[in-house]
N, C-alpha and C positions, 0 to 999 in steps of 0.2 A: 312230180317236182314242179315248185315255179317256174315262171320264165328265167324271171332273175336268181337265182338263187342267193349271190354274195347279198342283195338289195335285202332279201327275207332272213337272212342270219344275221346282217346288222337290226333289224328288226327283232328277230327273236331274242337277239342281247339287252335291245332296247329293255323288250316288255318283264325280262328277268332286273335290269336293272330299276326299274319303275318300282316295283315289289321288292326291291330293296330299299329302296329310297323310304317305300311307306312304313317301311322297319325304323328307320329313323325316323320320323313324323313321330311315330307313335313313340319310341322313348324319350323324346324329346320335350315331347309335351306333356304325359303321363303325369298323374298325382302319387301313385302308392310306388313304391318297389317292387311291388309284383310286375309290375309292367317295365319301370326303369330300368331297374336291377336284374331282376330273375327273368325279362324276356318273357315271362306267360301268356306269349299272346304269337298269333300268325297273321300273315298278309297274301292276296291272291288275289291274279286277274284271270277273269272266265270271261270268252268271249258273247259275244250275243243268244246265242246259242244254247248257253248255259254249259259249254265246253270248259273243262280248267285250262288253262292253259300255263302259266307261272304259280308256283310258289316259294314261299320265304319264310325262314323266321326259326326259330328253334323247338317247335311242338311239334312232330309227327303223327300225335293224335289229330292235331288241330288240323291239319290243313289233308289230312288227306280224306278226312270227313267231311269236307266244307260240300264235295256235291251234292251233297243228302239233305243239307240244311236249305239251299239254295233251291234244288228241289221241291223244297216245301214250302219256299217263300212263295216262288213261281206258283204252284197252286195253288194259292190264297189269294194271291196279286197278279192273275193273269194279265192285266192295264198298268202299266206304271209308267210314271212323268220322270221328264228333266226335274231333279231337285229333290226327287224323295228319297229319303234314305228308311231303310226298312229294317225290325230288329225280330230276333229271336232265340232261346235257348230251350224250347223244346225237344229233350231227352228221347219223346216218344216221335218226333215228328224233324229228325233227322238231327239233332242233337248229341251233344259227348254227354255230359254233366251242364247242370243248373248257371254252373259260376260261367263259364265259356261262352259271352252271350256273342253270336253274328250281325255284326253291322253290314249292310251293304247299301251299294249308292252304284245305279243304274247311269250308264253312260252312255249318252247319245252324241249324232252328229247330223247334223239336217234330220233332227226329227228320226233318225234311222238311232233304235239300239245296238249299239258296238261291242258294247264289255259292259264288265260288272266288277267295281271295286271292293273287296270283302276284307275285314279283319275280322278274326274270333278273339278276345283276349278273357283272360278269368279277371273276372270283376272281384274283389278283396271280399265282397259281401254279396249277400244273394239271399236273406232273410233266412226262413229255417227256422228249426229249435237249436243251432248250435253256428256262433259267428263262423263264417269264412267258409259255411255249407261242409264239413267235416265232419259228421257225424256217423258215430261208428254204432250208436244206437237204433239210429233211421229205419222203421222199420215199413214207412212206403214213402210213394215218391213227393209226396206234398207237404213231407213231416222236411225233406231235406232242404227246400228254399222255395222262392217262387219262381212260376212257370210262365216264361214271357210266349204265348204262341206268337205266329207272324203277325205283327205289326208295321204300320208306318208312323216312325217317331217323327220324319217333319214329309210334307206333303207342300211339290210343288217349290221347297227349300224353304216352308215357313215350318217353326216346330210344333206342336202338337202341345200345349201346356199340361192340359188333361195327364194324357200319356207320362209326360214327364211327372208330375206329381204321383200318379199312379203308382209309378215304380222308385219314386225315392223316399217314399212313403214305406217301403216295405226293405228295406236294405238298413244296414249298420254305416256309420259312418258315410254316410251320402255325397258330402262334399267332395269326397275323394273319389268314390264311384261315379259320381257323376264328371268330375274332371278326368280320368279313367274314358269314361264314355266319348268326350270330348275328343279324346287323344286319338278314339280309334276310328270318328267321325274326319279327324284331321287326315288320317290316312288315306279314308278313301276319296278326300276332297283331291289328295294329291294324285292319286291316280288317276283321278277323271284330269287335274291339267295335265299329265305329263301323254295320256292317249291320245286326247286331243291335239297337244301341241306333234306330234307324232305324224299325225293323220294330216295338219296343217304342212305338213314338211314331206310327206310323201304321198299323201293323198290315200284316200279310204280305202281303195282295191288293193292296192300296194300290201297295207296295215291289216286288213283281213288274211292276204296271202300269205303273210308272215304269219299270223297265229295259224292259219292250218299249218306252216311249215314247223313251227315251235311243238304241235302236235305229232306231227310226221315224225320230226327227227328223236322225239323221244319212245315213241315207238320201234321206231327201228332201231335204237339202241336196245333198247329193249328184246328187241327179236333176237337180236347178232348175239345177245348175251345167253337166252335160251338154249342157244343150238350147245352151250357145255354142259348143258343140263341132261342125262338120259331118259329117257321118255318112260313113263311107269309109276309106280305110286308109290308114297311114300309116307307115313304113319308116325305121330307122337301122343305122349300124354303128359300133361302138367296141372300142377292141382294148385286149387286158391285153399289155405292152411285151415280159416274161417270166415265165416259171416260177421261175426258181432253178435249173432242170436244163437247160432244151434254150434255147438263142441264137434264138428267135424269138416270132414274136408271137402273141395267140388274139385268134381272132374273137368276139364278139359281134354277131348280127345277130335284130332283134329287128323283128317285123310284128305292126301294131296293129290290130284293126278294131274301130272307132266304131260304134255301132249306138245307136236310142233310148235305150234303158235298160240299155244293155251294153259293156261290154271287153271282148276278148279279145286279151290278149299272148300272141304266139308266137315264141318264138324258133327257129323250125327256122333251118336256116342257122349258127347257133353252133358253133366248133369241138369236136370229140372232145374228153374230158379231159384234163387235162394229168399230165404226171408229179410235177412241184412243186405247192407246197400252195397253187394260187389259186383251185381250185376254190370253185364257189358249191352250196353245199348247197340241194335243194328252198325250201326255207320260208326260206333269203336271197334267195335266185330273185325267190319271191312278197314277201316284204317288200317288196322295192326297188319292184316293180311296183305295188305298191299305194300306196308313197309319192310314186314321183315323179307317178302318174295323179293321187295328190290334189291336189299342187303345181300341176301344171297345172290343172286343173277348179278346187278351190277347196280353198286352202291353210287357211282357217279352219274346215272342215268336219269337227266331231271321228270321229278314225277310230277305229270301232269297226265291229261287226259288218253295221251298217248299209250301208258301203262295200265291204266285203269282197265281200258277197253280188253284186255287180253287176261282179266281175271275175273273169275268166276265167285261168289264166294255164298255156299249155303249153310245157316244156321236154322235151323228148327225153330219157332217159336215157343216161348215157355220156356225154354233152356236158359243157361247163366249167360250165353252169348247171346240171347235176341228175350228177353223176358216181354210179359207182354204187363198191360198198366195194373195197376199201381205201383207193381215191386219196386220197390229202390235201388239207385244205380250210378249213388254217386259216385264212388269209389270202382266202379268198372270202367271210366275213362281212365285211371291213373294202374293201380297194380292190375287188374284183371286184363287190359289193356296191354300190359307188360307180359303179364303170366300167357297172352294169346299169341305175341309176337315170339317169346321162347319156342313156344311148341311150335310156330310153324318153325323156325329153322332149324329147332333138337331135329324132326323129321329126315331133314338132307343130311346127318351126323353122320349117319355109317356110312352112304354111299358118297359123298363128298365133305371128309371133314377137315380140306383145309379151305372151305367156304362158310363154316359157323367158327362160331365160339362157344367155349362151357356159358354155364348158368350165371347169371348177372344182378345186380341186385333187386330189379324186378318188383320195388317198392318207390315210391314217391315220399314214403315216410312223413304223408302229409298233415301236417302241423296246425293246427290252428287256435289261439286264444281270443278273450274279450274280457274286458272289463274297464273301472275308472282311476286313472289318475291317483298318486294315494292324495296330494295336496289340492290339484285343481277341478278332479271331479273331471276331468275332460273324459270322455269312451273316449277307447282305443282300441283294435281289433287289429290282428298281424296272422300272419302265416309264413310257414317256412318251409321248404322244403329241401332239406339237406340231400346230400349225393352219397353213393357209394362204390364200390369195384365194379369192375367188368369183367367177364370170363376169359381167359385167357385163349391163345386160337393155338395155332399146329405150329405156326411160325413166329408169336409174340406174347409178351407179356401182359396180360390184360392192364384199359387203364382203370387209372385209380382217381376218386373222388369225383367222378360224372355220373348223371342223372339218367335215370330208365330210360331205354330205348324208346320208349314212344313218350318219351316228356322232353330232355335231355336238355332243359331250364335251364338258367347262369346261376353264379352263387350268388347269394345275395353280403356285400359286404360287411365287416362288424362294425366297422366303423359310420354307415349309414345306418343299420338297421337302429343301433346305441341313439342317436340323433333321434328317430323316429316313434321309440316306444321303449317303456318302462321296465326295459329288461337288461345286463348285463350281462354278454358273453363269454365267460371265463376260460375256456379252455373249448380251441377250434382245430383239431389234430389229428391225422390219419391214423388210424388205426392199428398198431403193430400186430401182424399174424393171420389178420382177417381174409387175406387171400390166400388160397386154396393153393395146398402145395402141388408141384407139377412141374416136369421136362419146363412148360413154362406157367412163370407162377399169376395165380389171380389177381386183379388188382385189388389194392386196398379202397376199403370205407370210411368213413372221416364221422370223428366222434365231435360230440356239441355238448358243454354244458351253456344253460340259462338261467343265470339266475334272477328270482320275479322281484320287484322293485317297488309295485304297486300291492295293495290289502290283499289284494284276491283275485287271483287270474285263473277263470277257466278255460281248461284248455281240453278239447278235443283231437282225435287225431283217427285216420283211416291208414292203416298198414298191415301188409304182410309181408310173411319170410319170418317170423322172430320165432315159430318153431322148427321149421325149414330150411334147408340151406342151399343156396346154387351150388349146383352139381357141377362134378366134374367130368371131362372125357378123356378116353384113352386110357384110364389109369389114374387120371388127374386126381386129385382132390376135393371135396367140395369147401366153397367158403364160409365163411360166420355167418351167423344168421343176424338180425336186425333185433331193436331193443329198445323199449323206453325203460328208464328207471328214475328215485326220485333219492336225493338227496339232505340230509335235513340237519341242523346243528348239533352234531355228537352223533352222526350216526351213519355210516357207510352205507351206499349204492344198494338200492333196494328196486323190486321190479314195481313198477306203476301197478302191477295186476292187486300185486299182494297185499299192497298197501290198502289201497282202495279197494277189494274185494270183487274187481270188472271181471266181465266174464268173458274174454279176452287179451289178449299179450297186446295186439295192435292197435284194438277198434273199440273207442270210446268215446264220450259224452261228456263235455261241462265237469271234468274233474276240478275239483279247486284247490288251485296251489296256494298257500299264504305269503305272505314279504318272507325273504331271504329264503323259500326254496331254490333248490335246482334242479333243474330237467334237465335229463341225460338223456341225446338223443344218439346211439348207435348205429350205424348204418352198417348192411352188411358189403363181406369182399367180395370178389365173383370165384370161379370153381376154377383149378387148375387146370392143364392141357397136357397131356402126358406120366409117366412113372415118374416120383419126384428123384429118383436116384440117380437119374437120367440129366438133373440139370448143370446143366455147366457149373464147373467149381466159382470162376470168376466171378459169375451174375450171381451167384448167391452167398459171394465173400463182401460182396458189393451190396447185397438186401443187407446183410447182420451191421456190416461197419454202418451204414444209413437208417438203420432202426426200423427196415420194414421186415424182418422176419429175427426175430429172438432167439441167443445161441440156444435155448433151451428146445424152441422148436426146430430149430437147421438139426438137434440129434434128433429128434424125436419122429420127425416127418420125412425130413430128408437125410437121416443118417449121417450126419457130418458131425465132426468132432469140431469143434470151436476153441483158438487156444484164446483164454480168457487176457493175458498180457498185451496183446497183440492182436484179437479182434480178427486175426485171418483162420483160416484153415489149417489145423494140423492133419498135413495128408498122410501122415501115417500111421498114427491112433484112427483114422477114419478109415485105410487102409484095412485095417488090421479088425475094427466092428463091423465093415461089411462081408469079412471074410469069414467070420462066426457067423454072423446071422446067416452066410450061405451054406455052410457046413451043417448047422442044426437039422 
């Protein structure tokens, strides 16, 4: 422990607040709505050391990966100045995906390196064969956008023009990315003054003390949480549905062992890589592993380097979880990512299952088009990524219309998105049924239609779950599964697959929609928690009258009679069908 202790906890708030602060920076100044709006971006201070020590922001992929990248800057740029800011999004060289590029800006004080300000954010564009890097065709890594290895975009705090042409040369829509870039340059400018002024106010040993103590104290949160844990191992498996190239399923199999003061995930057992881009890069691998273990152990316990240290985490090379180069891998930051973070905590399900929850929606159902203007000819390039249920736990009902565990993004408004791009949001509305009956029920998915406004909008998209569904426990239920389909003048809800002939439900490539289609985007619910006969009358007299569960499904699932007048329960028609069904 410090000397001072209360001196190093006002500190450790400090350096959590600082990384909040650069959360604002960055939406503040941002160009796209991906950054404004949906939050796609993280902020983190690492100490000298290359320690983490705070994070912020709404991606769990992003920020618990950041060591890896950091990592990798470090050995590229063992020398680095006051004033440089350094980028990269290399996949293979500590990387999620292509779009998630790392900014960081190196902080000094007398010439001493203190910390290191870092945002990841998804840049709206990343070149590629398919805008906004989405491509469910992708079938290695350089077909899906370009590869930024370590670089220094300014040196010394001049910028690098080269550089800068280099890469906006190779992007969609540049203006915007490049104010994007700006935004996440702002962040870490802010960090470097709020350190600084920190260190002006309590002097540098002080502000060192405190990041070992912001490390300590999350550690031993961490430890105290273990001790619920019982020691011994524990086993799941979860499959990614497809690739985009080959008609079948990947394993994920993942072995945990519990020890006093230790994890260790293994995933031996996991399938070979795949051909299509669901591969999970190394440092997704470890994110997901590190988030879902906090979830379980303790969800309030800030992750930082503190946690890290006490997890072990081996993936095989070649496998869907650590592929080695070329294989493509966009799409293992976002569902594969998701589908690794389920299987570690389905694992704890039997021996502690009021520490998970069922099956969640476990897709990012990520969205992405391009094209021009019908009247001005301007490109325009968007992405979306809608939300869905969450699995319901032993003690609640799962929520409804939030984003996969390891994304868990903001929505993006209709009333911006309409201002932004050539599309029309018709109908933005949770899902009735979608969550998984159960003791307690799944949350609901939120459906989207879009309809295109401009000649011809291709749209790509990376998802799974649409033959799949999040399971349920206990008894529970599983929920709906996920869905593109297209809608056309005179003609009802049709699957994207069938229309177009893709060889996939989820995962596609530059389909072309015309003026006045509609894309229907589905999200699924998550899986119920318990026998549904088991749920309380009231909460589910309360689902029918509010339109999240349908009288036709309360008989169906749940066995309840529904008086059609009256919208409540008739409990003795229900009375009198569950007494049949138990007598048969």
């Amino acid at each position: 422990m410090p000397e001072d202790p209360f001196t190093s906890e006002v500190i450790r708030s400090y350096l959590a607040s600082t990384v909040r602060e650069m959360v604002k920076a960055t939406t503040r100044t941002a160009y796209s709505i991906v950054f404004s709006e949906g939050a796609d971006f993280s902020c983190a201070l690492f100490d000298g050391q290359t320690r983490c020590i705070s994070l912020e922001s709404g991606n769990p992929v992003h920020m618990a990966s950041l060591p890896s990248a950091l990592q990798a800057l470090m050995e590229r740029y063992p020398e680095i100045d006051e004033g440089d800011v350094l980028l990269t999004n290399d996949p293979y060289r500590g990387g999620t995906h292509h779009s998630d590029v790392v900014v960081v800006k190196p902080i000094f004080h007398a010439e001493k390196l203190v910390a290191f300000g870092i945002n990841r954010g998804h840049w709206s564009d990343i070149g590629g064969m398919s805008a906004g890097g989405f491509s469910g065709a992708a079938r290695d890594v350089i077909q899906e956008g370009l590869i930024i290895p370590p670089i220094k975009l300014y040196r010394g705090g001049r910028l690098v023009p080269e550089l800068k042409d280099l890469l906006m040369s190779n992007v969609r829509v540049s203006d915007r990315v490049w104010g994007d870039l700006q935004a996440q340059i702002a962040a870490v400018i802010t960090a470097e003054r709020r350190v600084k002024s920190l260190i002006a106010k309590y002097g540098l040993t002080a502000v060192i003390d405190g990041m070992d103590y912001a490390i300590a104290y999350s550690k031993r949160r961490f430890l105290r949480g273990m001790q619920a844990i019982p020691d011994g191992d524990y086993h799941a498996v979860q499959f990614m549905e497809d690739d985009g190239a080959v008609d079948r399923s990947y394993r994920i199999e993942v072995h945990i062992t519990k020890e006093a003061d230790r994890f260790t995930v293994d995933f031996k057992g996991s399938d070979r890589q795949a051909l299509g881009p669901i591969n999970a890069s190394l440092a997704v691998s470890m994110a997901s592993s590190f988030c879902a273990l906090t979830a379980v152990v303790d969800a309030y316990a800030p992750l930082n380097q503190g946690v890290f240290d006490l997890v072990d985490v081996i993936a095989p090379k070649g496998t869907v979880v650590n592929p080695t180069y070329p294989a493509p891998l966009y799409g293992g930051n976002c569902d594969t990512a998701a589908r690794i973070f389920e299987a570690v905590v389905k694992a704890f399900a039997d021996a502690m299952p009021e520490r998970v929850m069922s099956g969640h929606v476990a897709s990012g159902m990520n969205t992405t088009a391009w094209g021009q203007e019908s009247e001005t000819r301007n490109e325009f390039a968007w992405y979306m990524f809608p939300s869905g249920g969450w699995g319901a736990r032993a003690s609640k009902d799962g929520n409804n219309d939030v984003f996969h565990a390891m994304g868990n993004c903001m929505n993006q408004p209709v009333e911006v998105w309409e201002t932004r791009y050539p599309t029309r949001i018709e109908k933005c509305e949770l899902r009735a049924d979608s969550g998984g009956a159960g003791r307690f029920r799944g949350g609901l998915g939120i459906e989207r239609h879009l309809r295109m406004l401009a000649r011809e909008t291709l749209v790509s998209a990376l998802a799974d779950g649409c033959t799949q569904q999040p399971f349920g426990l206990d008894g529970g239920q599983a929920g709906s599964s996920n869905a593109f389909e297209v809608i056309r003048a005179g003609d009802g809800p049709r699957p994207l697959r069938e229309v177009y002939d893709l060889p996939s439900w989820g995962k596609f490539s530059n389909v072309p929609l015309q003026q006045d289609d509609v894309l229907s985007i589905k999200c699924a619910g998550g899986g119920g928690f318990g026998p549904p006969e088991e749920r309380d009358f009231e909460a589910l007299e309360w689902d029918v009258l509010n339109g999240y569960v349908s009288p036709e499904a309360a008989l169906k699932e749940y066995r309840v009679c529904i008086d059609e007048s009256t919208g409540k329960i008739d409990r003795k028609k229900t009375e009198q069908l569950r007494s049949r069904s138990t007598h048969r």
